[in-house]
Each structure stands twice: as C-alpha cells, then as structure tokens.
N, CA, C and O atoms as a DFTB+ gen file, in Angstrom:
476 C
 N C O
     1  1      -9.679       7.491      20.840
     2  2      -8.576       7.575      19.907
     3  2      -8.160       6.166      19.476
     4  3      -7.850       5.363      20.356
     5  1      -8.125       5.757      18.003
     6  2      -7.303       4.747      17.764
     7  2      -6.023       4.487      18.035
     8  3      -5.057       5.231      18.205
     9  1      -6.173       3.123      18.057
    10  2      -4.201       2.791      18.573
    11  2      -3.555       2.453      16.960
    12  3      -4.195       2.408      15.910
    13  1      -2.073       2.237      17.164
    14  2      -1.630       2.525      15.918
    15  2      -2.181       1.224      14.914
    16  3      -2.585       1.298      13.754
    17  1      -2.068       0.210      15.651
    18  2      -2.488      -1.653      14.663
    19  2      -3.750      -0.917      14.370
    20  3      -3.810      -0.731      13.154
    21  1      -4.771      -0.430      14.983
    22  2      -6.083      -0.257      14.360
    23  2      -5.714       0.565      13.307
    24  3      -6.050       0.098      12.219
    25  1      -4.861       2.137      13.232
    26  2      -5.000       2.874      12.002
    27  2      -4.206       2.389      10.599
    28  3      -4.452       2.733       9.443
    29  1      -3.187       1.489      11.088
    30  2      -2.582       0.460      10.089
    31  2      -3.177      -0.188       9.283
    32  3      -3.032      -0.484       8.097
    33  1      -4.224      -0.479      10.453
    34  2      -4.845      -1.426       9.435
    35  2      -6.244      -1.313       8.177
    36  3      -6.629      -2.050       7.269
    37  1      -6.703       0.070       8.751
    38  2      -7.348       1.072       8.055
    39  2      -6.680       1.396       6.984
    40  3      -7.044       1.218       5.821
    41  1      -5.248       2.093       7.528
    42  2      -4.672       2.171       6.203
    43  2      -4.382       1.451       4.886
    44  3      -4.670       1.843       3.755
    45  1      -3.770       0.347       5.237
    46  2      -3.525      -0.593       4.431
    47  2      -5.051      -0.900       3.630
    48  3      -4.966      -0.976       2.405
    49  1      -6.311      -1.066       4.183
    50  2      -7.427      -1.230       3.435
    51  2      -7.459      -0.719       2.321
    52  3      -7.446      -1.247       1.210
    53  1      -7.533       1.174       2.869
    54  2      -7.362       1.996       2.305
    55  2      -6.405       2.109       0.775
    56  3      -6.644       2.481      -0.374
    57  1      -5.583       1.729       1.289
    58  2      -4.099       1.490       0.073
    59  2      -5.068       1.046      -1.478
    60  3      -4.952       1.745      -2.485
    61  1      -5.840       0.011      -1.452
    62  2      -6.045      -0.891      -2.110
    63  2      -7.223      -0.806      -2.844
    64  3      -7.510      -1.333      -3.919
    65  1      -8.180       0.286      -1.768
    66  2      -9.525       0.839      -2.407
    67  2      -9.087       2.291      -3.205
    68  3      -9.596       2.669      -4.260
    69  1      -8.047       2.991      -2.464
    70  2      -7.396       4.128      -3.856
    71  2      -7.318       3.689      -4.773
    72  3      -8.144       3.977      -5.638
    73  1      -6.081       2.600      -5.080
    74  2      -5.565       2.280      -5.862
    75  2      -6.676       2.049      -6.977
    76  3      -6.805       2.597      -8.072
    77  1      -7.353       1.179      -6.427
    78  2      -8.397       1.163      -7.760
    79  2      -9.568       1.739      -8.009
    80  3     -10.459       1.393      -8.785
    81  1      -9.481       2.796      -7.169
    82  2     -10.213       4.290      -7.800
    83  2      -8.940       4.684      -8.952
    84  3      -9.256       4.504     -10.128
    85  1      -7.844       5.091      -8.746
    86  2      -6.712       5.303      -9.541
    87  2      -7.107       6.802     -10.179
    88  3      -6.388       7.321     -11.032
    89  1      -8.158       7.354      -9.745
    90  2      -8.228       9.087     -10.415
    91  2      -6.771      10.420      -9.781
    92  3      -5.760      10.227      -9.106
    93  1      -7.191      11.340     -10.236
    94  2      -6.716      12.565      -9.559
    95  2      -6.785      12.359      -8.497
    96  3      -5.655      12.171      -8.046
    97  1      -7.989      12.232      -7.329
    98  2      -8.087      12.367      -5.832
    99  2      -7.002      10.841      -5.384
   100  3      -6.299      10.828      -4.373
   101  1      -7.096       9.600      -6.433
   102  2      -6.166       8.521      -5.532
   103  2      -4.950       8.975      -5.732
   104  3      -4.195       8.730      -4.792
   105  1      -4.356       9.704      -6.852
   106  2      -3.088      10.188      -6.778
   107  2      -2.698      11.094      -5.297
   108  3      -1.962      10.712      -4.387
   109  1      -3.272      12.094      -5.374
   110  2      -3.636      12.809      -4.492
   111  2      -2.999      12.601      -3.275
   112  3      -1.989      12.980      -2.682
   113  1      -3.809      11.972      -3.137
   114  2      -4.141      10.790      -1.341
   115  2      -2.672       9.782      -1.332
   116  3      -2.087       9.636      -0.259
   117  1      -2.221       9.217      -2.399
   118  2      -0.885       8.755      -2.354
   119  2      -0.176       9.539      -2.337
   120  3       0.599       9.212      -1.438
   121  1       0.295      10.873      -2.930
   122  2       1.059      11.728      -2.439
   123  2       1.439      12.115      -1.005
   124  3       2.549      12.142      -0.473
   125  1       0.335      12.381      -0.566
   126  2       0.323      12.475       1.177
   127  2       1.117      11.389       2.089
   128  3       1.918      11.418       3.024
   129  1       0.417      10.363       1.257
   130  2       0.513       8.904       2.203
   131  2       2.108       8.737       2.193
   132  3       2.988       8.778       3.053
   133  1       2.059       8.536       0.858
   134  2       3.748       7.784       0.704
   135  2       4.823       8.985       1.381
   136  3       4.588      10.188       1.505
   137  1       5.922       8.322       1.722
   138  2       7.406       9.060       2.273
   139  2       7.639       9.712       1.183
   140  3       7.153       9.529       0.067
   141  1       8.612      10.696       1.631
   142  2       9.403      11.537       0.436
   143  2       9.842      10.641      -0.723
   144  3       9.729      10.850      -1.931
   145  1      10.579       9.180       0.175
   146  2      11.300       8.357      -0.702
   147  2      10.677       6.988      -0.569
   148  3      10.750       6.396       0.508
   149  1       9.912       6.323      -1.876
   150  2       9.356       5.190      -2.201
   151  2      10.270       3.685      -2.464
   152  3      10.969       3.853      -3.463
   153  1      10.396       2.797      -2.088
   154  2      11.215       1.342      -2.984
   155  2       9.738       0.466      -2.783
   156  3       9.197       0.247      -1.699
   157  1       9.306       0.083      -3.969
   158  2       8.160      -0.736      -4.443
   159  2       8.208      -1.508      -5.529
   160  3       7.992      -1.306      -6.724
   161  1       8.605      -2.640      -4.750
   162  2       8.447      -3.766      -6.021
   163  2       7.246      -4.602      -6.365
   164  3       6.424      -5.181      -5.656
   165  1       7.439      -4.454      -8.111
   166  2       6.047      -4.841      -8.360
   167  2       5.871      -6.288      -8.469
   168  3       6.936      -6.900      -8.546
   169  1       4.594      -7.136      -8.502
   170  2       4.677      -8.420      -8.551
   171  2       4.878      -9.664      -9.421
   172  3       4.741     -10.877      -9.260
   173  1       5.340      -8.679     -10.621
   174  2       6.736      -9.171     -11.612
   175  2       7.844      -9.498     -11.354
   176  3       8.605     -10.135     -12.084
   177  1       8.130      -8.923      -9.834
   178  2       9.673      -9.234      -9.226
   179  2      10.820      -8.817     -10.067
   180  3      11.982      -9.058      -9.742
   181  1      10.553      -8.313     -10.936
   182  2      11.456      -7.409     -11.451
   183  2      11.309      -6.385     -11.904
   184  3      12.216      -6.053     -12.666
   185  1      10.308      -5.498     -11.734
   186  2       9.776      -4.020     -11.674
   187  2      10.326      -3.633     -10.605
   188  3      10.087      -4.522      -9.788
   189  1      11.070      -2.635      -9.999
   190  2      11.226      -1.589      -9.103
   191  2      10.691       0.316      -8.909
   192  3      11.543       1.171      -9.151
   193  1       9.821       0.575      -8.641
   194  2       9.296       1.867      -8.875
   195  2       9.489       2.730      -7.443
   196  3       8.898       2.521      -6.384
   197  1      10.519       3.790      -7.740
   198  2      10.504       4.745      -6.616
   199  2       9.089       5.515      -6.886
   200  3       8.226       5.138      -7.679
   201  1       9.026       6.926      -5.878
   202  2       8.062       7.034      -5.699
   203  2       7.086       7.683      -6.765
   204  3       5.873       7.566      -6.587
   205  1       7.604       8.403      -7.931
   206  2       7.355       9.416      -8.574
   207  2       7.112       8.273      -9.711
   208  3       6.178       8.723     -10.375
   209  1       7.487       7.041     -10.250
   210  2       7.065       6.316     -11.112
   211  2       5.695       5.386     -10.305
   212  3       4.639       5.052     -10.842
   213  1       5.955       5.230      -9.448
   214  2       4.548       4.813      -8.775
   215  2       3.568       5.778      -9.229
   216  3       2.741       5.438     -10.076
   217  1       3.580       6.961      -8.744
   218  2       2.434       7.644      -8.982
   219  2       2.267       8.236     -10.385
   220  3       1.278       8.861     -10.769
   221  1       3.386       7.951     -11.114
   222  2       2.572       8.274     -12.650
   223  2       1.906       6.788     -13.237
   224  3       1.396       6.769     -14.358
   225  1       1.949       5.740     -12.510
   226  2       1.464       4.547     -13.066
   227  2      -0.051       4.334     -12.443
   228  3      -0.777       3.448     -12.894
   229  1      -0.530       5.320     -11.239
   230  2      -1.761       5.192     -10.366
   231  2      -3.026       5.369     -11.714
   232  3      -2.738       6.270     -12.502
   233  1      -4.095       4.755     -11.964
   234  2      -5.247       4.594     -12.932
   235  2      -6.200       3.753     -12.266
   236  3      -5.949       3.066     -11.277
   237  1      -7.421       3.848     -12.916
   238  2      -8.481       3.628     -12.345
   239  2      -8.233       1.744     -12.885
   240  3      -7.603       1.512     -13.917
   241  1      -8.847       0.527     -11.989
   242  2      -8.339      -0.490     -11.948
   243  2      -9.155      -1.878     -11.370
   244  3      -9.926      -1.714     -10.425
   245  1      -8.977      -3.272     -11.956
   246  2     -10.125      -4.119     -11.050
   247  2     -10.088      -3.457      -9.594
   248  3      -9.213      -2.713      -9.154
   249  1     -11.322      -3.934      -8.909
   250  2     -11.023      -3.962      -7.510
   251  2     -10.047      -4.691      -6.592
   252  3      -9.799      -5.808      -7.046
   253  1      -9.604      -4.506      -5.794
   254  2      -8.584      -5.159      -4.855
   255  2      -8.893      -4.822      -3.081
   256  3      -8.767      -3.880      -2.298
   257  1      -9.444      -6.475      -3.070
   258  2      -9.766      -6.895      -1.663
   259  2      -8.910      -6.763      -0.352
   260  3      -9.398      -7.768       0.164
   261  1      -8.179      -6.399       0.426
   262  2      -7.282      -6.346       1.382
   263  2      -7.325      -7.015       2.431
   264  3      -8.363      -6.850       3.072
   265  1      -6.233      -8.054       3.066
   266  2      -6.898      -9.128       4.201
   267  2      -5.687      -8.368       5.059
   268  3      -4.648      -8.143       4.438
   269  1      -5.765      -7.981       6.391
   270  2      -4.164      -7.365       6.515
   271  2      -4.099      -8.489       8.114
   272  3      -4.663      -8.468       9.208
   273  1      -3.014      -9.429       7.389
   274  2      -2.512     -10.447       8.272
   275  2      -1.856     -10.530       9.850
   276  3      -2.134     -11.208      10.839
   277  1      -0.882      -9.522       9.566
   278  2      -0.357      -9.130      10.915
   279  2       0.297      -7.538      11.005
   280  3       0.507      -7.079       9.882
   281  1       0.607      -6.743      11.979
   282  2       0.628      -5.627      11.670
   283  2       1.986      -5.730      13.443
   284  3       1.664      -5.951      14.611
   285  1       2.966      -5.544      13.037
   286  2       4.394      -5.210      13.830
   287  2       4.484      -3.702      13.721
   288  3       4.671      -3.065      12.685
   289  1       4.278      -3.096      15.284
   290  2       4.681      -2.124      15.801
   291  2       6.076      -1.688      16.333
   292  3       6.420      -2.193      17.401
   293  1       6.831      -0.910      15.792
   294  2       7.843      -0.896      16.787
   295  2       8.514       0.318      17.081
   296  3       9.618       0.470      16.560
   297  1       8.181       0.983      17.625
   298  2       8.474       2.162      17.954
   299  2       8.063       3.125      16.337
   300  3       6.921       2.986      15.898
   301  1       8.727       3.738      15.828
   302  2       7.849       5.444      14.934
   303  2       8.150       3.866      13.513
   304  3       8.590       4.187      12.409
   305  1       7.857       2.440      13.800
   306  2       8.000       2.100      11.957
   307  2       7.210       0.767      12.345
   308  3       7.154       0.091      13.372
   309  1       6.773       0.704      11.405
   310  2       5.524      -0.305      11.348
   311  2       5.797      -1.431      10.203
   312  3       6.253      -1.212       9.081
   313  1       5.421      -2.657      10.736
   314  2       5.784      -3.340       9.364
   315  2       4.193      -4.668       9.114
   316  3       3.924      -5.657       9.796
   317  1       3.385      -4.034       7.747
   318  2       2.092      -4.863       7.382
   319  2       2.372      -5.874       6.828
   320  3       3.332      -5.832       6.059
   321  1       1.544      -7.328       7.035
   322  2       1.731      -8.056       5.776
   323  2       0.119      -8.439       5.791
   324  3      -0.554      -8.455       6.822
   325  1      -0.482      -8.806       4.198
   326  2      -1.494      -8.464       3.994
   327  2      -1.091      -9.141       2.553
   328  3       0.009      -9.322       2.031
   329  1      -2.487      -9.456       2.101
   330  2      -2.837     -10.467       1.186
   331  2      -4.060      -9.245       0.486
   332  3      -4.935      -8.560       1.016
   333  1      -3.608      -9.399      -0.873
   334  2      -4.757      -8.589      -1.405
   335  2      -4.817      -9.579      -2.754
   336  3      -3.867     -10.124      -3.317
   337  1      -6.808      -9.655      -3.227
   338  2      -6.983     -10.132      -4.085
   339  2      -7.299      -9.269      -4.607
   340  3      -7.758      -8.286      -4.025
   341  1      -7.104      -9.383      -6.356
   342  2      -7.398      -8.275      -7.379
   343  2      -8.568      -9.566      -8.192
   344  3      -8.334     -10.714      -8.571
   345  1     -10.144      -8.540      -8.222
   346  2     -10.888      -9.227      -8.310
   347  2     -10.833      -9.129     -10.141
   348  3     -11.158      -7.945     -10.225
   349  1     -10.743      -9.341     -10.835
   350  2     -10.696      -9.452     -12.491
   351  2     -11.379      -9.650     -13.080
   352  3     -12.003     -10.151     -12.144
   353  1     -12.350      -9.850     -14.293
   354  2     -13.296     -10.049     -15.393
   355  2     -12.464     -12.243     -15.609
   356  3     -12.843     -13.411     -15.522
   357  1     -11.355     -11.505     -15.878
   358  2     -10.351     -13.267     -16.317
   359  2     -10.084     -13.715     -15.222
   360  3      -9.231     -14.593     -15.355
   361  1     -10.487     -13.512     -13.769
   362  2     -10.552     -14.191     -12.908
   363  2      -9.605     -13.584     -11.537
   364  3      -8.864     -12.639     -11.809
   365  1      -9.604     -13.936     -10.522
   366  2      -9.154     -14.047      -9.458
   367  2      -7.631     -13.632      -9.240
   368  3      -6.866     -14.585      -9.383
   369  1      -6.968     -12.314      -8.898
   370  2      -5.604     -12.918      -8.734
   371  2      -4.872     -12.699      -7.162
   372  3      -5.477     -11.698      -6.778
   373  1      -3.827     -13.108      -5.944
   374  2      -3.750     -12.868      -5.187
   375  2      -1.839     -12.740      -4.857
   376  3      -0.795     -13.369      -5.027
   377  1      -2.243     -11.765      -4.425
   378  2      -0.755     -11.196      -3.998
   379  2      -0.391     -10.660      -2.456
   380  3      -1.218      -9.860      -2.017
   381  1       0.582     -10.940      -1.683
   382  2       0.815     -11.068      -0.928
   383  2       2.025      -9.617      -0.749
   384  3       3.060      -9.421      -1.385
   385  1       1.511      -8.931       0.159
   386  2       2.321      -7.576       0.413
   387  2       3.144      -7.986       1.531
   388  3       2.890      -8.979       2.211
   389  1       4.164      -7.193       1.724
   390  2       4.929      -6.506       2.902
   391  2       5.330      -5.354       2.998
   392  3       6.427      -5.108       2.496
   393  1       4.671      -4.398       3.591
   394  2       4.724      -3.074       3.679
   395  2       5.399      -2.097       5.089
   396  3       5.162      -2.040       6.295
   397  1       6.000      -1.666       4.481
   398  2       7.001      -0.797       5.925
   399  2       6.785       0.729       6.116
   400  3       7.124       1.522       5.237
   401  1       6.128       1.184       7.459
   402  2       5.707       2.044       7.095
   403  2       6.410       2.964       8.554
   404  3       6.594       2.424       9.645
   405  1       6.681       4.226       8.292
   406  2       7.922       5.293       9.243
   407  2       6.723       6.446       9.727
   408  3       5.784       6.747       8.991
   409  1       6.883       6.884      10.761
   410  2       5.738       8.024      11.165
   411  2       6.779       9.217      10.927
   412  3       7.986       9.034      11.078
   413  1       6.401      10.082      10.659
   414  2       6.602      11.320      10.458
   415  2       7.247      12.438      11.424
   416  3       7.826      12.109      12.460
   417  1       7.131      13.560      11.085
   418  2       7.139      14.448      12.295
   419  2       5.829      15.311      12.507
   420  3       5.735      16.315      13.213
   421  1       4.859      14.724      11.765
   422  2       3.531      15.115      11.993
   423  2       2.886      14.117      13.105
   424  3       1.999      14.346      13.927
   425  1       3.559      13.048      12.877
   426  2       3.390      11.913      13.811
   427  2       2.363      10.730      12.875
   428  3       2.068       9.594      13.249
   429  1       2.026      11.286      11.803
   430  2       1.646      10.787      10.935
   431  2       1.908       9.398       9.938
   432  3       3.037       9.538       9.468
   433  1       1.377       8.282       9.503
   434  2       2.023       6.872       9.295
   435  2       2.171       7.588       7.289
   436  3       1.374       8.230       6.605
   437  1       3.819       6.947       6.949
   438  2       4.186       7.252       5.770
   439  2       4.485       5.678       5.065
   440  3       5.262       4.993       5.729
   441  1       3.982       5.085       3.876
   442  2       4.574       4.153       3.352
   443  2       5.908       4.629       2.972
   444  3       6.135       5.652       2.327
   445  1       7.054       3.524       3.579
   446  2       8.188       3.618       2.421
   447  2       8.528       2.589       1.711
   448  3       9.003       2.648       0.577
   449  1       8.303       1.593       2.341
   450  2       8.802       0.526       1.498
   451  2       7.199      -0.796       0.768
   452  3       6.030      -0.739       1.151
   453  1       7.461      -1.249       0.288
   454  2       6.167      -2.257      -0.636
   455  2       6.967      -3.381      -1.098
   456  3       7.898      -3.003      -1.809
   457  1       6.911      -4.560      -0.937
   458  2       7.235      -5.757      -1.681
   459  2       6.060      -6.634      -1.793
   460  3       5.335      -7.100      -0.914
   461  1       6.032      -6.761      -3.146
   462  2       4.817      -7.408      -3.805
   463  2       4.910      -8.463      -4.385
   464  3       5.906      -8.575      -5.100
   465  1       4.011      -9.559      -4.327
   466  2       4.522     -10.752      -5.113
   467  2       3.297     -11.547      -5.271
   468  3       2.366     -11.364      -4.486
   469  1       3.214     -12.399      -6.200
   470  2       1.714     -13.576      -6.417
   471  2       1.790     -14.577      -5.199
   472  3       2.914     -14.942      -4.853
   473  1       0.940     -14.943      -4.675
   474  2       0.475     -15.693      -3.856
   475  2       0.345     -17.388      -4.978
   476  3      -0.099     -18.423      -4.482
C-alpha cells in the first residue's frame, strides 16, 4: 500500500498531465478530484476561479511538466508545493504551485485550495 507523500505526489503529477489532455475524461477526473468547494488562483494573480469556473475553463493544452518539491502531511490535509513547467511552441514557461489538499470521508485526497504564480 502507498503512504500518503507517495499518492500526493502521484497526484499532483497527475494534476498537470489532465490538465493538458483538457478533454471530457480530464474534466471528468477533475470533478472527482477537486472538493465540493474550489479557491484557485490563476497565475495572473488576479484571476480567482471557484470550482465550477475552473472546470468550464479545462481544454486540451501545451504540456506541463510537474517537479513536486515538498509534500506536508498533517493529519486528513495535505499541503504540495511543486513547480510546473508549461512546455510552449514560444517557449518555456514556469510556475510555481501551492496546493492544499483535505481527505474525504471516503478517505480519499480532495484539492481545495491552488495558488499559482510565475516562477
């Protein structure tokens, strides 16, 4: 059985290879993932998207690399930080996450929170 830093950190991979699938099935799969209730800021720093504008913005997208830096356990809430590059045609870009994530009563890991920003 995995321990929780290992499925965190799966997850978080995960996050980043949906995302830029961005079809029906990545919507999908974010539905599940994310909490009832989303706060995700985008790396405009002044975008805020709860959860239901997140997922009408999910589309197919460059790729995005995931480095996941450190991963804080603490009892049912988890907190990632992780560096993802979005690989581009115009080049290179890198953004730096902090992600907070609550287990369930499935026991299951839920994103709720995302703060995003350029590296």
């Amino acid at each position: 059985m995995e321990d929780d830093i290992d499925v965190l950190k799966k997850l978080n991979v995960q996050i980043g290879e949906t995302e830029t699938v961005g079809d029906a099935a990545a919507r999908a799969w974010f539905e599940r993932t994310l909490a009832p209730t989303l706060a995700f800021r985008r790396a405009d720093l002044t975008t805020f998207d709860d959860r239901a504008a997140f997922l009408g913005k999910i589309k197919p997208s460059d790729r995005r690399d995931t480095v996941v830096q450190t991963v804080d356990v603490i009892g049912d809430a988890a907190f990632v930080k992780c560096v993802v590059t979005v690989r581009a045609a115009a080049g290179d870009k890198r953004y730096r996450n902090l992600r907070l994530f609550v287990r369930d009563a499935a026991r299951e890991w839920r994103l709720l929170g995302w703060a995003n920003e350029p590296v």
